[in-house]
C-alpha positions as CSV (number, residue, x, y, z in Angstrom):
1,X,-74.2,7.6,-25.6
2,X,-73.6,4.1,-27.3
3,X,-71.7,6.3,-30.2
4,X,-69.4,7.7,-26.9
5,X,-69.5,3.9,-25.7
6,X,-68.1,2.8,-29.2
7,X,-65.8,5.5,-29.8
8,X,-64.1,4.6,-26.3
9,X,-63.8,0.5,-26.9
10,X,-62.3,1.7,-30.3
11,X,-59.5,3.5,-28.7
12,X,-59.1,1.0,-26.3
13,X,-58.7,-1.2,-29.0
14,X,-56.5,0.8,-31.2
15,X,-54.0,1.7,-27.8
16,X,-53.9,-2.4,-27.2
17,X,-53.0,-3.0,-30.4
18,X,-50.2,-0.3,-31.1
19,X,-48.6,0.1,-27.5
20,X,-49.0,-3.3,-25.9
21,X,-45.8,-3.4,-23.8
22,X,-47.4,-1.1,-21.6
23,X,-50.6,-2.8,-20.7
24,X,-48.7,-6.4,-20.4
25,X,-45.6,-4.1,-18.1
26,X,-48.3,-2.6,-15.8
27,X,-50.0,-5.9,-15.6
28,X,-47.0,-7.8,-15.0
29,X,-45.7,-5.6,-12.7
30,X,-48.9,-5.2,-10.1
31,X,-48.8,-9.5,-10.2
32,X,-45.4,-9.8,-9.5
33,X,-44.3,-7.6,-7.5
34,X,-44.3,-9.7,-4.6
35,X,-42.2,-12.2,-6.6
36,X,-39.8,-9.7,-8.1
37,X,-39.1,-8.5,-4.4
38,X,-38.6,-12.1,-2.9
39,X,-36.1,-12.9,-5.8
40,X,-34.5,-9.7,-5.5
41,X,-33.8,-10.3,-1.7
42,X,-32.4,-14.1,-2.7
43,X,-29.5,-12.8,-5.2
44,X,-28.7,-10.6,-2.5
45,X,-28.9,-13.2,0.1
46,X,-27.1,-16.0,-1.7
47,X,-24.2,-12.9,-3.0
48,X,-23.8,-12.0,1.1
49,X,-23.3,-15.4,1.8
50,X,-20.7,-15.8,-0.9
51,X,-18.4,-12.9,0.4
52,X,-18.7,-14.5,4.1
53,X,-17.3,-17.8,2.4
54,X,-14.5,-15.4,1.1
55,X,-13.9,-13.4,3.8
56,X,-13.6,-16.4,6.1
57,X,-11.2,-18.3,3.8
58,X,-9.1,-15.0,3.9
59,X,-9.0,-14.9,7.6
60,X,-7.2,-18.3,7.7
61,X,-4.2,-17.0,5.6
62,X,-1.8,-14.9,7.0
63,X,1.5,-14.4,5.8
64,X,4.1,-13.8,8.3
65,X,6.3,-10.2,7.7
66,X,9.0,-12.7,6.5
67,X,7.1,-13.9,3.7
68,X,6.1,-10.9,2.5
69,X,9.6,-9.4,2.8
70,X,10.1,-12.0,0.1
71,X,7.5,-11.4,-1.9
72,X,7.9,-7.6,-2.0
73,X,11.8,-6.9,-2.2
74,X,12.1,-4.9,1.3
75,X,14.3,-5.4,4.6
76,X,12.4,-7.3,7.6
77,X,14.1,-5.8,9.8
78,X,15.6,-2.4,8.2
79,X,19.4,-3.2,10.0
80,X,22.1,-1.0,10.0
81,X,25.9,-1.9,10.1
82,X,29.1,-1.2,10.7
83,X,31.5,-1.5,7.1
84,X,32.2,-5.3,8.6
85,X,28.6,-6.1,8.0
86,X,27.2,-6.8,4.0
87,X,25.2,-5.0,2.8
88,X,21.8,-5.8,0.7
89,X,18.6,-7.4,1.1
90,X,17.7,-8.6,5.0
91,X,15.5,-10.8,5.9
92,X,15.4,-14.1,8.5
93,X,18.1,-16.2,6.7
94,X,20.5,-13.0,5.9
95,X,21.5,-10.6,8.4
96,X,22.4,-7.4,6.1
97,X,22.6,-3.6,6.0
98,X,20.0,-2.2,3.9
99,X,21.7,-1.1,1.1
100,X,18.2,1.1,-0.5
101,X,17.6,3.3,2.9
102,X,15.3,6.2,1.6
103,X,13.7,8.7,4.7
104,X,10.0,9.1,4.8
105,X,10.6,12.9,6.8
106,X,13.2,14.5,3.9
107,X,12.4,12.3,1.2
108,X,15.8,11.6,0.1
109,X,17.5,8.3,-0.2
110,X,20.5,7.6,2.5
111,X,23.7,7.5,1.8
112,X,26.6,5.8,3.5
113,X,30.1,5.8,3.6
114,X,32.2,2.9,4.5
115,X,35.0,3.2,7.4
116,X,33.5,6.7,8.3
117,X,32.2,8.2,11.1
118,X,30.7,12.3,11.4
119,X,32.3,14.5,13.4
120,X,30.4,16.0,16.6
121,X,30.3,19.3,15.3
122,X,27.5,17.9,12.8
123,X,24.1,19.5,12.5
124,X,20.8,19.6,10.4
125,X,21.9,22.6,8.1
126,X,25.2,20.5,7.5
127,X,23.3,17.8,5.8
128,X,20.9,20.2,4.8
129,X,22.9,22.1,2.3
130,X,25.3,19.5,1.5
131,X,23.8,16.1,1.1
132,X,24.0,13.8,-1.0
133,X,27.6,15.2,-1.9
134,X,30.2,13.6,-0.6
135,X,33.0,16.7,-1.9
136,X,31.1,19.0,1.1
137,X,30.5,16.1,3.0
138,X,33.8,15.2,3.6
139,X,34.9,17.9,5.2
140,X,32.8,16.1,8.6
141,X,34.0,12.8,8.3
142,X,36.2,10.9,9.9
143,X,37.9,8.0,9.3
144,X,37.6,5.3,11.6
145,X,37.8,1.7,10.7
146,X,34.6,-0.6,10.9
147,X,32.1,2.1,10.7
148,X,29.4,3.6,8.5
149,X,28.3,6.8,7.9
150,X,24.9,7.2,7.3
151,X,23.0,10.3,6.2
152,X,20.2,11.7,4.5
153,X,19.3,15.4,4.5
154,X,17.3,15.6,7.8
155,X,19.1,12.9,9.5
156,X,22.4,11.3,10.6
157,X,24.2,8.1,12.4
158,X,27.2,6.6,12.6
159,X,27.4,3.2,13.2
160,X,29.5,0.4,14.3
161,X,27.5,-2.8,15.3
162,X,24.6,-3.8,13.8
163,X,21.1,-2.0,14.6
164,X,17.8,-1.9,14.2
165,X,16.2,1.1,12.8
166,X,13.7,0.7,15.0
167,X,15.7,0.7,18.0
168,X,17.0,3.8,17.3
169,X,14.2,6.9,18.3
170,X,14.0,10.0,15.6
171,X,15.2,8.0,12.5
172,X,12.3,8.0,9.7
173,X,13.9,5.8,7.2
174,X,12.5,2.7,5.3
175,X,13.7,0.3,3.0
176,X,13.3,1.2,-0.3
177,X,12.9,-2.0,-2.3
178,X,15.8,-4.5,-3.7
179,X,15.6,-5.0,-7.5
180,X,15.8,-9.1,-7.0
């Protein structure tokens, strides 16, 4: 059997000497493993700890609505006016009438119309059909000095003071962004 003994070191020999990524991957593997697995669990470690660092950084800052109403061109509060109130932009230093109303229900912006009021005999199938214009919408308005009109085509107000939106229950509209 030394010729089978021979035969067997000479393969072994021959498979070293082409393919020896494998021998040195097996061998590096079983004797590191243990190593491999404690480094592993340290990146992870020392990457957790990082985004608690983060996190907790973020928790400190908090930006008030008012700041962010700067930031991202919309009403804080949504107001609504009478035609003696401006219109634009509101925030804490400017008391306005948003002027880029849209409802979240309908999905149509609101208009408005200055020195107008709707008549009682309004309904949903009014605005419905006729909204946003104003040559069939007329024909429900009345004039009275110092008020608005609002309306979209789900919804309606008249208004002569200023109001929050969210003071008044069934309205679903938002400020839809200033341009400045």
């Amino acid at each position: 059997m030394d010729g089978q003994d021979d035969l067997d070191e000479l393969l072994d020999e021959m498979e070293e000497s082409h393919i020896p990524h494998l021998f040195n991957s097996e061998i590096t593997k079983s004797s590191n493993s243990k190593s491999i697995t404690s480094d592993t669990d340290n990146m992870i470690d020392e990457l957790l700890s990082e985004d608690d660092k983060d996190s907790s950084d973020n928790h400190n800052i908090k930006l008030s609505r008012q700041q962010l109403s700067s930031v991202d061109n919309k009403c804080y509060p949504v107001l609504l006016g009478g035609s003696d109130v401006g219109m634009g932009q509101c925030h804490s230093s400017a008391q306005r009438a948003c002027n880029t109303l849209r409802c979240t229900s309908c999905d149509f912006r609101v208009i408005w119309f200055n020195d107008y009021c709707w008549h009682s005999s309004c309904d949903y199938l009014f605005f419905r059909n006729n909204v946003p214009e104003y040559d069939k919408l007329r024909i429900k308005l009345m004039w009275n000095k110092g008020n608005r009109a609002y309306a979209c085509q789900c919804s309606w107000q008249s208004v002569t003071s200023t109001l929050s939106i969210s003071d008044i229950s069934g309205l679903k509209w938002v400020c839809g962004k200033h341009n400045e």
